[in-house]
Each structure stands twice: as structure tokens, then as C-alpha cells.
C-alpha positions as CSV (number, residue, x, y, z in Angstrom):
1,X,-89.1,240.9,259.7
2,X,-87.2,241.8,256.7
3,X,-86.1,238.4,254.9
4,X,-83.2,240.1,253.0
5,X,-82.1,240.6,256.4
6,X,-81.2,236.7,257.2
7,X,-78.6,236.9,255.0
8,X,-75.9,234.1,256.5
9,X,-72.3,232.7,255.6
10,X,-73.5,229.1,255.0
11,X,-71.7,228.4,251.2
12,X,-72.6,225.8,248.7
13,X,-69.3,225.3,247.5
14,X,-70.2,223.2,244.7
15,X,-71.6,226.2,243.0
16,X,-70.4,229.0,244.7
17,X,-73.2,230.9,245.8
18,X,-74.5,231.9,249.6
19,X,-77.5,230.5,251.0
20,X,-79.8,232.5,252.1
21,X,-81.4,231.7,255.8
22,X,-85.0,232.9,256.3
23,X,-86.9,233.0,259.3
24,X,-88.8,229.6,260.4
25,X,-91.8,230.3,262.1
26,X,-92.3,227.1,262.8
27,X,-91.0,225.6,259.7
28,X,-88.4,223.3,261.2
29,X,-91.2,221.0,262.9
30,X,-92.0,217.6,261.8
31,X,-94.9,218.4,260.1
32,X,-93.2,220.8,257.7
33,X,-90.9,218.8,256.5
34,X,-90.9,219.2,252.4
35,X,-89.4,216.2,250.7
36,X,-88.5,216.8,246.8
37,X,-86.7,215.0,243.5
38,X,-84.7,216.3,241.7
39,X,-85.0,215.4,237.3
40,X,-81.7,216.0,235.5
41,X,-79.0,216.5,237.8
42,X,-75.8,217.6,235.1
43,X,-75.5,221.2,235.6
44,X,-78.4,223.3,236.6
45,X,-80.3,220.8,238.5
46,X,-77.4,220.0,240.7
47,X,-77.1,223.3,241.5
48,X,-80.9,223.2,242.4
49,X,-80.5,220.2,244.0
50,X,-78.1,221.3,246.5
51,X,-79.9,225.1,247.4
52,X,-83.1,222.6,247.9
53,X,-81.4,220.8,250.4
54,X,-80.1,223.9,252.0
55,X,-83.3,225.7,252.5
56,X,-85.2,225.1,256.0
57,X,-86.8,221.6,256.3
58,X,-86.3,220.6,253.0
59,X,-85.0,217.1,252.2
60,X,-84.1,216.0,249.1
61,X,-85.0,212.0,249.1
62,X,-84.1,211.3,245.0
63,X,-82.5,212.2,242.4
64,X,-83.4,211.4,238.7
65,X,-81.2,211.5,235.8
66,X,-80.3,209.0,232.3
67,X,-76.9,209.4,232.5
68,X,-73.7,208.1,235.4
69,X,-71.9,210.8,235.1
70,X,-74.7,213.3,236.0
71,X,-75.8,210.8,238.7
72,X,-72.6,211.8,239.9
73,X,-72.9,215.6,239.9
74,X,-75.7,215.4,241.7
75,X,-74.4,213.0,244.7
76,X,-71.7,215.6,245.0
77,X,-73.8,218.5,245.3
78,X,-75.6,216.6,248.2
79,X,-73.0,214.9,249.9
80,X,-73.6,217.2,252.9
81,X,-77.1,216.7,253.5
82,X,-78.3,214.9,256.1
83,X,-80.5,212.1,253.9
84,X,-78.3,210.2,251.2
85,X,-80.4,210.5,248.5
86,X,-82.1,207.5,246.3
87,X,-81.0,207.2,242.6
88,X,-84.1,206.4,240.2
89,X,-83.1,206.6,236.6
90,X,-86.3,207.1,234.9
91,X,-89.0,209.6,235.8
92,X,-92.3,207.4,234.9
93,X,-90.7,205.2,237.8
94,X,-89.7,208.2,240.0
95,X,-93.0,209.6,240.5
96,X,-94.9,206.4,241.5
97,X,-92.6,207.0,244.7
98,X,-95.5,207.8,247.5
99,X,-92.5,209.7,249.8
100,X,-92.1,213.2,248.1
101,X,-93.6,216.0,247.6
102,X,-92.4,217.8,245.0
103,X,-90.8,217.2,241.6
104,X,-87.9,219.9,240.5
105,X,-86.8,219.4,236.8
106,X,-83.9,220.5,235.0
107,X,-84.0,218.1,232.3
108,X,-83.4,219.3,228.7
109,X,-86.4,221.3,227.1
110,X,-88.2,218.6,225.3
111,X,-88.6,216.9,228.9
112,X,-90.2,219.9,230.7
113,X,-93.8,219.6,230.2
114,X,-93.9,215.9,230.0
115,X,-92.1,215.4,233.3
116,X,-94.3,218.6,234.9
117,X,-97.3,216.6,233.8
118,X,-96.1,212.9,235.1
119,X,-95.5,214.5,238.0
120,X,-99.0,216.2,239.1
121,X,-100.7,212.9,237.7
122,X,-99.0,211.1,240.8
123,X,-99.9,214.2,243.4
124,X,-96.9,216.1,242.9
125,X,-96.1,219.4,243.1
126,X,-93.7,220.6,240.2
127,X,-90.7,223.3,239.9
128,X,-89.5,223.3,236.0
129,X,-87.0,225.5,234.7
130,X,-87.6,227.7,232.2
131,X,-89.1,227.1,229.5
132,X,-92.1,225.3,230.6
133,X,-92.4,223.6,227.5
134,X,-90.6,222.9,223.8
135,X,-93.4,224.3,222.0
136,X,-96.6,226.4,222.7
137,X,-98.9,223.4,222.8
138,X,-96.8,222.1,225.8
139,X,-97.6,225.6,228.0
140,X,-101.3,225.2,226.9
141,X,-101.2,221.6,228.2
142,X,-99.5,222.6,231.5
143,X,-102.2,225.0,232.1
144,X,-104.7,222.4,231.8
145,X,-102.8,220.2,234.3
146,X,-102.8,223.1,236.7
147,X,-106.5,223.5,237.2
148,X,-106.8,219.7,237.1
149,X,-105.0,218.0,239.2
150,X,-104.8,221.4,241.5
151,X,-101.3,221.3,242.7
152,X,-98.5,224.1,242.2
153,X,-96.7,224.1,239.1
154,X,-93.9,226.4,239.1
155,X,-91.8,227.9,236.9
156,X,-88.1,228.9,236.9
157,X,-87.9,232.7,236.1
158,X,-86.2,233.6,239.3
159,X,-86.8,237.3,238.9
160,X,-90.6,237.3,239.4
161,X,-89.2,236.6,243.1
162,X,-86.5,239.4,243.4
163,X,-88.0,241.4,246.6
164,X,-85.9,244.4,244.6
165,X,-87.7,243.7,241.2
166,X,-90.9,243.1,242.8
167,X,-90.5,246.6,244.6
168,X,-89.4,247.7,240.7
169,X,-92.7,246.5,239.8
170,X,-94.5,248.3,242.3
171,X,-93.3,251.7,242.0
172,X,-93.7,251.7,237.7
173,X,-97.4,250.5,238.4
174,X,-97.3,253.8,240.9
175,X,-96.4,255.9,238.2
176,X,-92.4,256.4,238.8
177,X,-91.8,256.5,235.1
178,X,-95.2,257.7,233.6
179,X,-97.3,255.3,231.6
180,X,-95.1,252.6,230.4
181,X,-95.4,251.8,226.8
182,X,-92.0,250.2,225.5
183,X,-89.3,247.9,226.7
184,X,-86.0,246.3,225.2
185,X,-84.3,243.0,225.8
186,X,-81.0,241.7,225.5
187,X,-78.7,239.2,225.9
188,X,-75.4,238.3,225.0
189,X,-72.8,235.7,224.8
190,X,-69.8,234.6,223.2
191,X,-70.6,230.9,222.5
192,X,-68.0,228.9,219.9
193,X,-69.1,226.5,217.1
194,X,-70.6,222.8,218.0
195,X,-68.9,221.7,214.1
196,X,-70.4,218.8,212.5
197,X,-71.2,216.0,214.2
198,X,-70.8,212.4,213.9
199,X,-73.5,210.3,214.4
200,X,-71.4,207.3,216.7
201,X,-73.0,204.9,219.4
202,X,-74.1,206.7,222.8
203,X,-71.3,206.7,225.2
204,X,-71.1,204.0,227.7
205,X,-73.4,205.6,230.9
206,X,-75.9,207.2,228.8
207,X,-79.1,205.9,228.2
208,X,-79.9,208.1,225.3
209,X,-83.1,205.9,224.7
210,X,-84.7,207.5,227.9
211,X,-82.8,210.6,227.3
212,X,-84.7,211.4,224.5
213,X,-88.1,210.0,225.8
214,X,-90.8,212.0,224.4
215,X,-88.7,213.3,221.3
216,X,-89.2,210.8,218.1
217,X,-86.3,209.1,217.6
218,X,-83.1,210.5,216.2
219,X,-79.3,208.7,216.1
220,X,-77.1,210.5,218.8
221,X,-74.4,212.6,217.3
222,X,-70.9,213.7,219.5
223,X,-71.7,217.3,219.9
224,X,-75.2,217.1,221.1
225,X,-74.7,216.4,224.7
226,X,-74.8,218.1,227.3
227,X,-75.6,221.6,226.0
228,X,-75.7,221.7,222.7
229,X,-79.3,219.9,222.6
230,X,-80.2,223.3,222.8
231,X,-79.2,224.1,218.8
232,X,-81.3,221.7,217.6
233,X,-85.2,222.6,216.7
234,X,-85.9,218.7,217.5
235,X,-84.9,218.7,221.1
236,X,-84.1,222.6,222.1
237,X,-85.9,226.2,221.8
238,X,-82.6,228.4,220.7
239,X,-81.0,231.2,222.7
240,X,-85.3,232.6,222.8
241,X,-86.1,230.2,225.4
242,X,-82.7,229.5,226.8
243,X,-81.8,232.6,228.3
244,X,-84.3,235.7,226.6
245,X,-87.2,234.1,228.4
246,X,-86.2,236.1,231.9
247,X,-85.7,238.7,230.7
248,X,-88.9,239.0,228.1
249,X,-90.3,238.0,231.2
250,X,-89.4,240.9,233.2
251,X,-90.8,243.3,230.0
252,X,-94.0,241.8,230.0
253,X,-94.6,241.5,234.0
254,X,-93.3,245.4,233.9
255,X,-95.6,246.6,231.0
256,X,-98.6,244.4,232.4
257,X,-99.9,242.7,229.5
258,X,-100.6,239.1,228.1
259,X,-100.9,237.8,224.7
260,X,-99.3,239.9,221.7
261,X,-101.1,241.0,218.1
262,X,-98.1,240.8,216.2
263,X,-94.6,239.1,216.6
264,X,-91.9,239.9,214.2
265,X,-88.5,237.8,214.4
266,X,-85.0,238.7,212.3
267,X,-81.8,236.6,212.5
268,X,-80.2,233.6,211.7
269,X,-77.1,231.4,212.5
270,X,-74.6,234.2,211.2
271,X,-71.5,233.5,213.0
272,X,-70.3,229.9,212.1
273,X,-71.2,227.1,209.5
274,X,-72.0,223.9,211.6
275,X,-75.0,221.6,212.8
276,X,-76.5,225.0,215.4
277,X,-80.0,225.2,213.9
278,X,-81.5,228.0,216.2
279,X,-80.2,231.4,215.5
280,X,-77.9,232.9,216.9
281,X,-78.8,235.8,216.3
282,X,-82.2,237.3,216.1
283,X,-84.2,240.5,217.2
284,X,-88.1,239.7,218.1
285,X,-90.5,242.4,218.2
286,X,-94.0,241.7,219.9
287,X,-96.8,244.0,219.6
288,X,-99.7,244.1,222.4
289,X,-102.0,246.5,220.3
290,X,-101.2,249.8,219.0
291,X,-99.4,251.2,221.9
292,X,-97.3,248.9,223.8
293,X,-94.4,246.8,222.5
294,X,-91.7,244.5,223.8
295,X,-88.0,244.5,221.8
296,X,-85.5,241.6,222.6
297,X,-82.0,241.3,221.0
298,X,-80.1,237.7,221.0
299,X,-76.7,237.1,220.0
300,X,-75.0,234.4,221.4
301,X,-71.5,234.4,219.6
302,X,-71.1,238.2,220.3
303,X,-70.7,239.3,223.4
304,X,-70.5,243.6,222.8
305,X,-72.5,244.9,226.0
306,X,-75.8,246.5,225.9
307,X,-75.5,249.3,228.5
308,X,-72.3,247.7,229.9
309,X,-74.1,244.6,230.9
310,X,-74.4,241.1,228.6
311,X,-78.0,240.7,229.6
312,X,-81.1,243.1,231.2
313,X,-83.7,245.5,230.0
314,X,-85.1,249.0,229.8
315,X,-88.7,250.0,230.2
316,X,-89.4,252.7,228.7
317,X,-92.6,255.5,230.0
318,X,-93.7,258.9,229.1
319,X,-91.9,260.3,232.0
320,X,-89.0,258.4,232.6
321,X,-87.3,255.3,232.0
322,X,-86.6,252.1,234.2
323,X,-82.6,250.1,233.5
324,X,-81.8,246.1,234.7
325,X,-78.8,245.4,234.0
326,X,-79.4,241.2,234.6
327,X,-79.9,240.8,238.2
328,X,-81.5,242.6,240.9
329,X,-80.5,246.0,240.3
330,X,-82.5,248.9,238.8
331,X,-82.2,252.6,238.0
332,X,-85.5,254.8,237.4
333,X,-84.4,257.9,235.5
334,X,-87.0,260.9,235.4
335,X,-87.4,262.5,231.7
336,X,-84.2,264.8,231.6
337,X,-82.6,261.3,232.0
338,X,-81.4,262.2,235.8
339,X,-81.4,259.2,238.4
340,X,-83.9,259.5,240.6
341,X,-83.6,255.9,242.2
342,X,-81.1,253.3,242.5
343,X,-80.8,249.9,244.0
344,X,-77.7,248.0,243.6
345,X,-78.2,244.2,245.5
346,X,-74.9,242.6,246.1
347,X,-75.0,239.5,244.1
348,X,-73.9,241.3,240.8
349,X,-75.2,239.5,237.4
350,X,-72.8,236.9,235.5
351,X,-74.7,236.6,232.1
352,X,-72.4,234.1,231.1
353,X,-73.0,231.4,234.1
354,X,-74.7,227.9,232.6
355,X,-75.5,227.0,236.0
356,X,-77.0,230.4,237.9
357,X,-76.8,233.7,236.4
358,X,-78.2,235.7,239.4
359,X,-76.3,233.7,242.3
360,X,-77.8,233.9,245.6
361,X,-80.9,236.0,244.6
362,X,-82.6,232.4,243.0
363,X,-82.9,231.5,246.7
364,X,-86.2,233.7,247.0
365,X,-87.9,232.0,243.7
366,X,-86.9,228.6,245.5
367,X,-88.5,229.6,248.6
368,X,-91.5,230.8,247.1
369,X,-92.1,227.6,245.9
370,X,-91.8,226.1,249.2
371,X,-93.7,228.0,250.9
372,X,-96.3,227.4,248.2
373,X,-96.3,223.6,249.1
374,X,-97.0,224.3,252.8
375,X,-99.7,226.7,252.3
376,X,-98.1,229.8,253.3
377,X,-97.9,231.5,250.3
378,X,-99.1,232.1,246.9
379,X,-96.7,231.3,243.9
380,X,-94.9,234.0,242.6
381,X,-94.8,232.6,239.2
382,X,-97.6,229.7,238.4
383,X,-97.3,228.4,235.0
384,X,-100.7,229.4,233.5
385,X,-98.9,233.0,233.6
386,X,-95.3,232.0,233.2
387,X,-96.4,230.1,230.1
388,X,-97.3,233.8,228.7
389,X,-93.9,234.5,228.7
390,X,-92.4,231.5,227.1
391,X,-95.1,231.7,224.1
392,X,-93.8,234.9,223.4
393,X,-90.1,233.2,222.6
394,X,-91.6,230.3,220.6
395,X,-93.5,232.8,218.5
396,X,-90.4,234.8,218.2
397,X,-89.1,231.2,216.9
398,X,-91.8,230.4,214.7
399,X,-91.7,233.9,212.8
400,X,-88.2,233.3,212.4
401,X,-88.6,229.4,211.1
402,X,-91.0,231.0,208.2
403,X,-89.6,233.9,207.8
404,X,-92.5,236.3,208.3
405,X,-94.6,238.2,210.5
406,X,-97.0,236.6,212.5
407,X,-100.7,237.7,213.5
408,X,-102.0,236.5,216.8
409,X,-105.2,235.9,218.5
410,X,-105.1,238.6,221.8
411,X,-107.3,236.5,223.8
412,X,-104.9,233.4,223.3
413,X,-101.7,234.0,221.3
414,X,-102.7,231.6,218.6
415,X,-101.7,232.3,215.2
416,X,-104.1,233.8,212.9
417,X,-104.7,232.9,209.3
418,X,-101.0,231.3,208.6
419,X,-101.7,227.2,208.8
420,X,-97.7,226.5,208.1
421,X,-96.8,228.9,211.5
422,X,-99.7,227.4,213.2
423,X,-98.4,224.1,212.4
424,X,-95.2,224.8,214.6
425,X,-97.5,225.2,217.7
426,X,-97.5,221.7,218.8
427,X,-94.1,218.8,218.1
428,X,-95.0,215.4,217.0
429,X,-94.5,212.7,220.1
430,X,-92.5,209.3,220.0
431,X,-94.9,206.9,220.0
432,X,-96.5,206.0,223.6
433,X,-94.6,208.9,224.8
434,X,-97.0,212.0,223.8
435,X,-98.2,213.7,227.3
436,X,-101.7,214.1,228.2
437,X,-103.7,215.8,230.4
């Protein structure tokens, strides 16, 4: 049976997207019951919280987050479920808990692999958002964890479970475009300046102690929470990780390769003067060899179209061409640049939505995952691959912290010959906080 066929009416109204209702087989029975918690529960993770609950014989029995108001979101966004669920504050507590499966995190970046780690330690399975780590040590470490403790880890790039991408996917390695050998990136936004901000007590609700757990220790500033974290090299990974991981994601999942020779990174913060650290914008070249490459454009104060879209890719072949335009959609053109295939899904793309850019069609990646926990499936992106992708960004990062090109290991990624960019690989850890495997 055709799952995009179970498509039902059922709304989450606290983020305005349709649930989608697969066939059980069975799944509703006792046995198959899959309890999760839910880390950071602001924005995102309520969001995930909620299509968690929603999905067939899924419970959600905690959430976990280090601030009230957050605590709050996420009660909302479950205040339909059946089971009311448990508040636990900090996640070295949370995962002692012997009655859950499954640990979902949406935590800012620097929290990713820590919390992913914590979690398989105490027999958990993990879904993290993207990226799976703050620096490239981090996705090394998770792999590690992976093949150790042997459960599923994960990761948030939604697309990789697309049934109209994967079909994409399937019909480039056929041959629909020739042999593919380029493809560009973009994405867009029209973000406003975070100013300078002053470094004030935490506000009353926020324990910015546990909030910045494995970071070293900084003062908190007024315009760091909730998003901006994401500006700042000490906590966040820069428009890269943020949002250019899906769809550098999708390039190198289309092209079929791995770890790049050469990485290449331009930009800067051009369009304000304030505390923003990571650029704003920045093109990234990556280099697999001498004949396949992967492009990706960033700006996130200008929010011009690529294509008529804020966010997608091309892939480019020797007999045709392959357009995204942020979602599910595709368009294979032959080499007079004539259509010669188009799908149109109908959740259209909204670039510029914080808390799901793709709507409905994240459903599938969430599925995946649960299926994975039951043994019915395979995961359609485990982190020892996903974390390909996400080294990509940091690299893109790193060349642009030192300003020049970088030459990379193929078998690895790792930086070749250039100790100060090799010395960005890995973050240093507060003190009793640094995550091992």
C-alpha cells in the first residue's frame, strides 16, 4: 500500500501542519508501543514533540528543557495527548529514566552530540536535529557511539526520507540526467541585526548554567537567546549548519560521494555591524577529486531568489539537469533544457519557517525513525553517514575562519598539512562536561 496514500485531516494546530496517518500493521498493539523524550522544547522541538505524539503508538512520557517558558511550549504542543507528560530539567537526569525509548533533541547545537551520546550510554535510541554536532570532532565521536552501544542514532535531514526525493535519487543513479558531476546550493533569508548586547543577569526561568552545559563558560548577554546562539562560533555553527546542511545534504546523497579533497569558503558578516560572528554570507566550494564538485550559496540578510525559490538545488549531468526548489518537488530537464519530468508534492517549501520548512513531508523522516526502533526498518539517515554531510559545513566554516583553502584527507575529511584549520576540528569542553565515548 502506498503510504502517501494515508494522507488524513488530523491538524496540529500548534504548528500548522497535517499529520500524516500510515498504515499499522499491527503497530497499535501493546507491544509496540514507542515511548520518547523530547530535549529542548522552545521552538523546533515542540513542534517535534507534538508530530511524535501524533504518529501511531507513540507516547511521549517527558519532556526536557532549562528554561519555564519553553517548558511551557512544549506542554501546549501536547496538551492533546493522551499521557501528560513528565517535566525533567536536565538531561544527565532524564536519561537515567528506565521508561523510554528514545531520546529526540532539539537543543541548541553545542548540545547535540553530547545529549546523543548521554543518551545511547543509558540504552537509548537518539533522533538529533541537524547538525549532529558543533564541530567535526563531535560527528566523529557519534560514529563511535553508534557501533558501540549499537542503537539507532538519527539525524534530522528530513529529505533523505522524502518518498519523492528518494524516487529523485533513484532515477539520476538510472541515468535520467547522464553522469552527474556538479551541483549548487542555496539558501536565503532576510534575517535583521542581533546589535550589541549587554552582558545582564539570566532572566528569571532560565538556568543558563545548564543551558550552556558542555560550552566553557561565558556571561549571558540579552540578544543571545533563543536564536541568536546560532551567531556565535562558541555555541552555534552559522547559517552552514543551520539551514545549508539539507540541502548540501541532498547534493552529496544525489552525486554519491563522501569526503571532499578540497573545500574553499568566501564571505563574511557583510550586512550589519553587531555581535553575528558567523557569516552571513558565504559561498563554499567542495571538491570530491577532479571531476565532481558541490557549490552552496548562503545569505541570510538577502532574501533575492535563486530560481524563484529561497532555498533548493540543482544537479547538474552530461545529459540533463535535476531542480529542487526546497521541498519535495523536482524537475529533470533533458540537455536542450526541455522538462521531461515533474513532480510537484502538495506541501509547498517555506524557506523562511524556524520551526518546519517542509511542513507535513517531515512526517516520513519521523516515521522512519520509528520504525527503526521496532525493527521494521532500516534508518534512512544513521549518523555515521549524515555526519558526512555536516563535516562538509564545518569545513566550509573552518576555511572561512582562516581564510584559505583547505586540503582534505578523502578517506576521512581531515585536514591536511594546515595545524591552525586542524585545530578548529574539535571545541574545548567545560570542565567535567566533555563527552566521551
Amino acid at each position: 500500500m502506498d503510504r502517501r496514500k494515508f494522507l488524513k485531516h488530523a491538524t496540529l494546530a500548534s504548528a500548522g501542519v497535517t499529520i500524516l496517518n500510515f498504515p499499522l500493521f499491527g503497530r497499535n498493539a501493546p507491544s509496540n508501543k514507542v515511548t520518547v523524550a523530547v530535549m529542548g522544547v522552545n521552538s523546533r522541538g515542540s513542534y517535534l514533540a507534538g508530530c511524535f505524539s501524533r504518529l501511531p503508538n507513540v507516547e511521549v512520557a517527558y519532556i526536557c528543557d532549562v528554561e519555564d517558558t519553553a517548558i511551557q511550549h512544549g506542554l501546549e504542543a501536547l496538551k492533546d495527548a493522551p499521557r501528560k507528560p513528565t517535566v525533567v530539567k536536565d538531561i544527565r537526569e532524564l536519561v537515567k529514566k528506565g521508561d523510554f525509548d528514545a531520546l529526540i533533541i532539539a537543543a541548541p547545537d553545542h548540545w547535540h552530540a553530547p545529549a546523543a551520546i548521554l543518551g545511547v550510554q543509558h540504552n537509548k535510541h537518539v533522533y538529533v536535529e541537524k547538525p549532529c554536532g558543533q564541530n567535526p570532532y563531535e560527528g566523529e565521536l557519534l560514529t563511535q557511539a553508534l557501533h558501540k552501544y549499537g542503537k539507532h542514532i538519527q539525524m534530522g535531514n528530513q529529505r533523505r526520507s522524502m518518498p519523492t526525493l528518494m524516487e529523485a535519487v533513484k532515477r539520476v543513479r538510472e541515468g535520467a540526467i547522464g553522469k552527474p558531476y556538479f551541483a549548487k546550493a542555496w539558501y536565503t533569508n532576510n534575517r535583521k541585526s542581533i546589535g550589541y548586547g549587554r552582558k545582564v543577569p539570566p532572566p528569571p526561568g532560565l538556568d543558563f548554567e545548564l543551558w550552556q552545559g558542555p560550552a566553557p563558560r561565558k556571561d549571558f548577554q540579552d540578544n543571545l537567546v533563543h536564536y541568536n546562539w546560532h551567531w556565535f562560533w562558541h555555541w552555534g555553527t552559522g547559517e552552514a549548519c543551520n539551514n545549508g546542511t539539507h540541502e548540501i545534504d541532498c547534493c552529496r546523497w544525489f552525486l554519491g560521494v563522501d569526503y571532499p579533497s578540497r573545500v574553499s569558503s568566501a564571505g563574511g558578516r557583510y550586512a550589519f555591524s553587531d555581535d553575528w560572528q558567523t557569516p552571513d554570507t558565504q559561498v563554499a566550494t567542495f571538491e570530491f577529486g577532479p571531476s565532481v564538485a558541490i557549490s552552496w550559496e548562503g545569505r541570510s540578510c538577502n532574501n533575492y531568489p535563486v530560481e524563484g525559490s529561497g532555498r533548493g538545488f540543482i544537479i547538474y549531468g552530461d545529459k540533463g539537469s535535476l531542480v529542487n526548489l526546497g521541498g519535495g518537488d523536482y524537475k529533470i530537464y533533458d540537455e536542450n533544457n526541455k522538462i521531461i519530468r515533474q513532480v510537484n508534492p502538495d506541501t509547498v517549501a517555506d524557506p523562511a519557517n524556524p520551526v518546519s520548512a517542509t511542513g507535513n513531508l517531515d512526517l516520513y523522516h519521523f516515521d522512519n525513525f520509528i520504525q527503526a526502533v521496532r525493527g521494521e526498518a532500516s534508518l534512512h539517515s544513521p549518523v555515521d553517514d549524515a555526519s558526512k554531510s555536516v563535516l562538509l559545513c564545518h569545513l566550509a566554516n573552518i576555511s572561512q575562519r582562516t581564510g584559505r583553502s583547505l586540503h582534505c584527507d578523502p578517506k576521512n575529511g581531515h585536514i591536511l598539512q594546515d595545524p591552525e584549520a586542524m585545530g578548529l576540528w574539535r571545541r574545548t569542553y567545560e570542565k567535567n562536561w566533555e563527552p566521551i565515548v
